[in-house]
Each structure stands twice: as C-alpha cells, then as structure tokens.
C-alpha positions in Angstrom: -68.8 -13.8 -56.6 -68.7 -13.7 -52.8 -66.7 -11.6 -50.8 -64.7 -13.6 -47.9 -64.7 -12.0 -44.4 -63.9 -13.7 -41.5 -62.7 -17.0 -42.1 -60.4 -15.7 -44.9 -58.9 -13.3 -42.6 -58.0 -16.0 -39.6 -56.5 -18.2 -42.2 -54.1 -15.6 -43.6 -53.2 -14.1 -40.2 -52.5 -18.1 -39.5 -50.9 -19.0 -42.8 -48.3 -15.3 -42.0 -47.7 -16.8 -38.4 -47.3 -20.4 -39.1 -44.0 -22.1 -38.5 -43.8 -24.9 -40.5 -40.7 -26.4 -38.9 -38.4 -27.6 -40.9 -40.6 -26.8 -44.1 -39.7 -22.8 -43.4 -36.3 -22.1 -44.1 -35.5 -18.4 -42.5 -31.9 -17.2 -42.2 -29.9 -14.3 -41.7 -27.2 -14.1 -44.2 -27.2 -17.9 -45.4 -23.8 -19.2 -46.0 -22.6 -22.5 -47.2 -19.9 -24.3 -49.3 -21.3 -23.4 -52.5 -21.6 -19.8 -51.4 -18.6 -19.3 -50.5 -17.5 -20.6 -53.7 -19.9 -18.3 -55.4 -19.1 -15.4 -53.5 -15.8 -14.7 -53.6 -15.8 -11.4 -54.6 -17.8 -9.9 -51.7 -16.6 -5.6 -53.3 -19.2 -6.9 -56.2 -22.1 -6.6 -53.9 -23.5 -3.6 -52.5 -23.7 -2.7 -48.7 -27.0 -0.8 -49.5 -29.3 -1.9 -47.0 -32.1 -1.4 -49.8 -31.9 -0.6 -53.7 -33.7 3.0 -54.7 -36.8 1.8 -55.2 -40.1 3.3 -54.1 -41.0 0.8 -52.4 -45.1 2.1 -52.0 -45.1 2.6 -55.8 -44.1 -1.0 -56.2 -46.3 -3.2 -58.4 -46.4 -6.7 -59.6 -43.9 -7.0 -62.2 -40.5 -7.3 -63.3 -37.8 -5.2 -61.6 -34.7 -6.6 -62.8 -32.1 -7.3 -59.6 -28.5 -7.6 -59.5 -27.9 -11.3 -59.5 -28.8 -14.3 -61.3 -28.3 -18.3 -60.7 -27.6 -20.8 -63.5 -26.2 -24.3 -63.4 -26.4 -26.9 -66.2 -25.7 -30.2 -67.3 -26.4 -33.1 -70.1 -29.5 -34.9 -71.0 -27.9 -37.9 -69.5 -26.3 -36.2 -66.5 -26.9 -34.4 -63.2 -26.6 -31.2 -62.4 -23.7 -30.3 -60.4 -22.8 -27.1 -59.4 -23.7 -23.7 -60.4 -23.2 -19.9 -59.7 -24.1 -16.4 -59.1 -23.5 -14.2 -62.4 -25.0 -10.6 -62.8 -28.3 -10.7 -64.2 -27.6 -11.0 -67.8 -29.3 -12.0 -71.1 -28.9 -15.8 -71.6 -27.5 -16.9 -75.0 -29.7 -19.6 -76.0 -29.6 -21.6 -79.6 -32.7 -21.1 -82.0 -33.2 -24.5 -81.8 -33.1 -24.9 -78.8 -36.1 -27.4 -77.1 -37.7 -25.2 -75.0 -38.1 -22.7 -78.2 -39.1 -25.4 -80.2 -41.2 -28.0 -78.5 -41.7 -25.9 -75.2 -39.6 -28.2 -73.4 -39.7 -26.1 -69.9 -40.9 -25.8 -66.5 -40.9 -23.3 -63.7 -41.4 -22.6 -59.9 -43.0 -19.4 -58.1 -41.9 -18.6 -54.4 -40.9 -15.5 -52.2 -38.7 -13.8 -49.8 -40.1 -11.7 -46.9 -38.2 -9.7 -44.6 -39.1 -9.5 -40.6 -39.5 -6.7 -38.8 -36.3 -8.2 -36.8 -34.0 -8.3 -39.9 -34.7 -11.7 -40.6 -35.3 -13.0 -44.2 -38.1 -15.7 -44.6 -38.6 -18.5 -47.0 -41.5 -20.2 -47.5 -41.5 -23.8 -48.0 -38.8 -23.9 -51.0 -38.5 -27.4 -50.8 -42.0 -27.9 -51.6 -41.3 -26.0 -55.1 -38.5 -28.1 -55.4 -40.2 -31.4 -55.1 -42.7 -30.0 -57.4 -40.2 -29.3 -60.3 -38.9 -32.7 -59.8 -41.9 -34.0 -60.4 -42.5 -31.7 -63.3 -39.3 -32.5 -64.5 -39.8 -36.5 -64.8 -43.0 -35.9 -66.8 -41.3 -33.6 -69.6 -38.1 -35.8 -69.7 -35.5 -33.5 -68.1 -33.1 -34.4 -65.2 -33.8 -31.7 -62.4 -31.7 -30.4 -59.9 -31.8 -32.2 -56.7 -34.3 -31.0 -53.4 -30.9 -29.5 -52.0 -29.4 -27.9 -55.0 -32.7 -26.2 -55.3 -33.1 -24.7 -52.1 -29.6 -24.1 -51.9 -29.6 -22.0 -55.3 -32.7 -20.6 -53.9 -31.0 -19.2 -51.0 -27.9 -17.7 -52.8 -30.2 -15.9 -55.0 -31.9 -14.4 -52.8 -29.3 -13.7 -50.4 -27.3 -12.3 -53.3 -30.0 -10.1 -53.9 -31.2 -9.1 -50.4 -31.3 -5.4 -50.7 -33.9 -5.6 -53.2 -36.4 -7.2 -50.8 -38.7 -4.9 -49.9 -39.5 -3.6 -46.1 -41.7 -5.3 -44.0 -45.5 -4.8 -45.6 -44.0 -3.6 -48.4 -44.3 -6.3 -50.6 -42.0 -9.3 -51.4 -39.1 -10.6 -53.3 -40.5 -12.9 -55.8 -38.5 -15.7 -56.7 -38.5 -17.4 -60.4 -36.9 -21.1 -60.5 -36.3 -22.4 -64.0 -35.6 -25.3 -66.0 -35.6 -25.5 -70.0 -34.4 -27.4 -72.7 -31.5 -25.3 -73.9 -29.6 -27.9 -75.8 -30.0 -27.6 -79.9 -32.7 -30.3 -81.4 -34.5 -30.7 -84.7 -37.1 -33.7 -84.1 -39.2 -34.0 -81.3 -37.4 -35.6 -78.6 -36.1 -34.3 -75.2 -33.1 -31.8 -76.0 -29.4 -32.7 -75.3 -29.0 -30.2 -72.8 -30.2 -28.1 -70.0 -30.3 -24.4 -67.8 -31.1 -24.4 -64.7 -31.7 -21.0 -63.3 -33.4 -19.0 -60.7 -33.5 -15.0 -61.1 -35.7 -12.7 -58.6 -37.4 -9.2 -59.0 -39.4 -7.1 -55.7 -43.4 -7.5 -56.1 -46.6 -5.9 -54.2 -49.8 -7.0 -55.2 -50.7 -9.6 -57.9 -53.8 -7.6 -58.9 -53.7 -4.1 -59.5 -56.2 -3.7 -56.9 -54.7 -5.1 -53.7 -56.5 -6.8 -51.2 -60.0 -6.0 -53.0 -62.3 -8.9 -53.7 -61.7 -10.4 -57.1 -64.2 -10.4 -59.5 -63.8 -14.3 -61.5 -64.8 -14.5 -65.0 -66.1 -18.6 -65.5 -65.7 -19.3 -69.2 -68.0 -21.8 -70.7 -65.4 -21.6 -73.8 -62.1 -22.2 -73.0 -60.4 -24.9 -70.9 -57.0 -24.6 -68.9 -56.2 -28.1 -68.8 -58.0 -32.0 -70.1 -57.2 -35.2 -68.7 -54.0 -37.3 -69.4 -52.4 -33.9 -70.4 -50.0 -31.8 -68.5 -52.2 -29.5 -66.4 -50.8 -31.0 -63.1 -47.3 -29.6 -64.3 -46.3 -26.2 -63.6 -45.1 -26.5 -67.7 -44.5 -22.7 -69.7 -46.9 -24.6 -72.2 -49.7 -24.2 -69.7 -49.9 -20.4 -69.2 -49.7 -19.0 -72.9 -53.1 -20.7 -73.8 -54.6 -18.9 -71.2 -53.8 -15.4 -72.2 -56.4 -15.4 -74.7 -59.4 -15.7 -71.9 -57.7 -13.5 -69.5 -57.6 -10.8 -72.0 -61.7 -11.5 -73.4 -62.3 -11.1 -69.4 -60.1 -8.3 -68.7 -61.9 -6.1 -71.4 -65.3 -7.2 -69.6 -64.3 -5.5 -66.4 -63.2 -9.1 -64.3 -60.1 -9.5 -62.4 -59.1 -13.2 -63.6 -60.9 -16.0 -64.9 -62.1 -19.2 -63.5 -61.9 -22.7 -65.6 -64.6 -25.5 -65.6 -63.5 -28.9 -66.0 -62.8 -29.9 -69.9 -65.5 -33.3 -69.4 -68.6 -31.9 -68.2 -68.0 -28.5 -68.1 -70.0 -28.0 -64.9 -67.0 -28.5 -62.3 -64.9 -26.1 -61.0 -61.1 -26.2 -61.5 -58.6 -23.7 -60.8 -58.0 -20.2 -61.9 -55.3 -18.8 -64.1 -52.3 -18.6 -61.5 -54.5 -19.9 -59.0 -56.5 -22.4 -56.7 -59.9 -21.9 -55.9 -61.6 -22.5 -52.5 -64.9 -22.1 -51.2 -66.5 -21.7 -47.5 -69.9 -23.2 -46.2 -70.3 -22.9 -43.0 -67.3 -24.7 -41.2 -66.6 -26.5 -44.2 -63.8 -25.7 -46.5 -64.1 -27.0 -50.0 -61.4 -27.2 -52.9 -61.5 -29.0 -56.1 -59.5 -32.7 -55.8 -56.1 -32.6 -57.3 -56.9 -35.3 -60.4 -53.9 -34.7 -62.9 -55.5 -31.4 -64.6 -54.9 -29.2 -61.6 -51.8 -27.7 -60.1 -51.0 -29.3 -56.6 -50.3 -25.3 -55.3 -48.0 -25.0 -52.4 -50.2 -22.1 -50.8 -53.2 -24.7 -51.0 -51.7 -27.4 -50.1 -50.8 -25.4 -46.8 -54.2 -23.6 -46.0 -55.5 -27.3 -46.6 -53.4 -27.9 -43.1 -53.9 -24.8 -41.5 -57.9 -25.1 -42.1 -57.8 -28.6 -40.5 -55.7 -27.5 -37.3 -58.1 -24.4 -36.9 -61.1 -27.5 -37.1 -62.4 -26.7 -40.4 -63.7 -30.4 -41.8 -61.5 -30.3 -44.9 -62.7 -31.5 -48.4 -61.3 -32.2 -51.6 -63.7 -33.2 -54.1 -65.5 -32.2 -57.4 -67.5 -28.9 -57.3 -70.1 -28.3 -59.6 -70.2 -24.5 -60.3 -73.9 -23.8 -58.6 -71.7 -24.2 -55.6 -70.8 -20.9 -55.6 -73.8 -19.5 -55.3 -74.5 -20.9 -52.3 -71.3 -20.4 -50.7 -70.7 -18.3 -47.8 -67.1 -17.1 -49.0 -64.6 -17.9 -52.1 -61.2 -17.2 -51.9 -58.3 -18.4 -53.7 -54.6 -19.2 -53.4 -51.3 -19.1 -54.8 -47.5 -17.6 -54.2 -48.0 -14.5 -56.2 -51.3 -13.6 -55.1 -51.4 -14.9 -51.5 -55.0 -15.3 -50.0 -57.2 -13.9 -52.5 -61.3 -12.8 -51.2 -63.3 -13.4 -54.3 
C-alpha cells in the first residue's frame, strides 16, 4: 500500500498540538469528592515518581499497574459510586452474561505526560458518550458522561507513576462494562461491573512508526448491516483474530475489511479507521452502522478541515487505493498510522 509523507506528518504534529478546549481534560494531580473518598489512605500509594520499568524496552501489551476502578449496580438501576481497589482478579459467576451471551462493551483511551509535569487526557468524554451509546444497543444502563471521566481520572491519577516519560510511550487506559449478573436464557443480565484498569504501552505494531503493510481479505468480513459493528462490543474483535492470524503468517501488519454487500468497498481495519489522500482531498469511509465512529478519526476529520483539506465521507471502492497518494489510518492505540 502507500507510504504517507507529508500530509500524514502535519496532521499528527497538529492532532499532538491541538487543544480541544474543553474536549481535553489535562490536570496535575486531579482531585475531587469522589477522590477524596477513594483516597483515603494516601501511605497505600507510592511516592515513586516512576515504577522500574524500562521504559525504551516498553511494548504494546499488558503491564499490570497498581490500581483498579469498579462500580456497579442493577439492571434496573444507575450506577452510583465506585472505587479504587488494587488491581485484583474479579470474581465473576459462570453464568454470568458477558460469559454467556457476550453481554459487554469497552472503551480505549490514554494518558500522556508533558514535558512540564503535566498529565494529558484526550477527549475522555468522547469514549464516554460512545459507551453510552454502546450501552443502549446491548441493553445495559452505563455510567453517566461524568462518572466516566471522573473514574477515568482517578485511575489514572491513581496510577500516575506508571505513565511513561515524555516520548516514551503512554498510559493506556481500558474502560469496561459487562454483564456480570448470573442468567440462563438469553436476556440482558441482572447485573453489572463497571470498571476501568490501565497498563504503560509504546507502539501498537511491533514495528513503530514504519508503514503498515494491510492485508484486504476477500474472505472474511468485520461487520454486516443491521448488526453491531458500529459498537465497540467484545463480540466484535474475537472474529477477527482468525484473519489477523492467516495475514500475520503472510508477512502483513493488520488486515483491511471490504464491506459485507458488495465486497468492493472499503471499511475499516481491525482496531482501526482507514483514510486515504488525493491530492488536497481527504477521504474516509461514511460511518453507516458497520463501522466504529473512532475518536482519533472523528478528530483528524476536524483537524483536516481547519488545515483546508476538503473533507469527505463516503463509500470507497478498493481501486481507490491504488490511486491514492497516501493511506494512513487511525485509532487510540495505534495513533496515526502511514500505510
């Protein structure tokens, strides 16, 4: 596929330097209400500015931190108020809905730290309105915007020595809701866990900021319309594993899915959006139910069109790419991808 250059590069160094008022929450250590409620035992926490990690060995993948956040509450409830525990196995029942009918969704975002000391969020509540979403179309109460960011926050705060220096990598961030109540009978479960852990990541892909090399299966399809492939469900990513595996052993990075119809149109990769670059026009496919509605896109969508890009969302038929002048793609774990 192509290998981005120029554009690519202004639109990360713009997406990096954007502010985002009021949609970037930065603070230097957040406290609030529920904070203080959660953390009163400040001799639990270590005054380590970091944790002993090699921090240039660091990959993408899980690096278990010291502090977890769970809240829950009824099928016919809201959720109320959590807390900070130490990360912990969860007990969870065997029949449980997210074990039995994959009742379950889940959220992706990340801490940076500044070379001033300050600690950066990006757009949580954007995640959060996301999961509410989610969250309506899998029968599930969700926490509120607040709650979430909030929960966010202590998390991250809780674990702030395990964010990595700056250009070191990131703290990754893992919001999730699941069915946890008991059911046998397919119907939404009686209750529900709310939680959001965090581990320190680098590079998505093993090999950094070198192009991606896409794998477009003719075979398998991510998502079909009227299903759930709009939803950042669990149920969406296991299917998948299958084709990234077939692609893997053929030497690719990832793959990229065509749409479930006609098979000729481009969707979205794996943990992904894709974009592509003609001339001063930016292309991505239209959000239609089957793909994700990605934070990171959704934000290089505005950065594009107050750099002047002419913006468009719109089917793609795959002999697009040949005659692109750069691909890229987008998402929180993998940031800005060249392709």
């Amino acid at each position: 596929m192509v290998q981005g250059s120029s554009y690519i590069c202004s639109l990360v160094q713009s997406l990096r330097s954007a502010s985002f008022p009021s949609k970037l929450a930065n603070y230097r250590g957040y406290t609030s209400r529920a904070a203080s409620n959660s953390l009163h035992h400040p001799s639990t926490y270590s005054d380590d500015e970091y944790a002993d990690v090699d921090w240039d060995k660091l990959g993408f993948g899980l690096t278990p931190t010291d502090y977890i956040y769970v809240m829950r509450c009824s099928k016919d409830d809201n959720f109320k108020e959590g807390r900070l525990s130490r990360f912990a196995n969860i007990e969870i029942s065997p029949s449980a809905g997210v074990l039995n009918y994959g009742q379950g969704i889940y959220e992706g975002t990340k801490a940076n730290r500044t070379e001033d000391g300050r600690i950066l969020l990006f757009r949580p509540d954007q995640n959060a309105t996301r999961m509410m979403h989610g969250a309506e179309r899998l029968c599930m109460p969700s926490p509120s915007i607040q709650q979430f960011v909030d929960a966010v926050k202590e998390t991250v705060f809780a674990n702030k020595r395990w964010i990595p220096p700056p250009g070191k990598g990131s703290l990754y961030v893992r919001p999730l809701l699941v069915g946890t109540g008991p059911i046998l009978g397919l119907a939404p479960a009686p209750e529900y866990t709310f939680l959001v852990y965090a581990s320190p990541v680098r590079n998505y892909f093993k090999d950094g900021t070198a192009p991606l090399n896409l794998y477009i299966d003719e075979e398998f399809v991510r998502a079909s319309p009227g299903g759930a492939g709009g939803v950042k469900t669990i149920t969406n990513y296991a299917p998948v594993l299958k084709a990234i595996s077939r692609a893997k052993d053929r030497g690719f990075s990832d793959v990229l899915y065509l749409d479930a119809v006609n098979r000729k149109y481009l969707e979205e990769v794996s943990s992904c959006n894709i974009f592509i670059v003609k001339g001063n026009r930016i292309s991505t496919p239209a959000i239609s139910g089957t793909i994700l509605q990605g934070i990171t896109r959704k934000s290089i969508l505005e950065i594009a069109r107050d750099h002047g890009y002419q913006v468009e969302e719109r089917a793609i038929p795959v002999d697009d790419l040949g005659d692109a002048d750069e691909v890229f793609c987008t998402g929180t774990a993998v940031g800005v991808a060249p392709n």
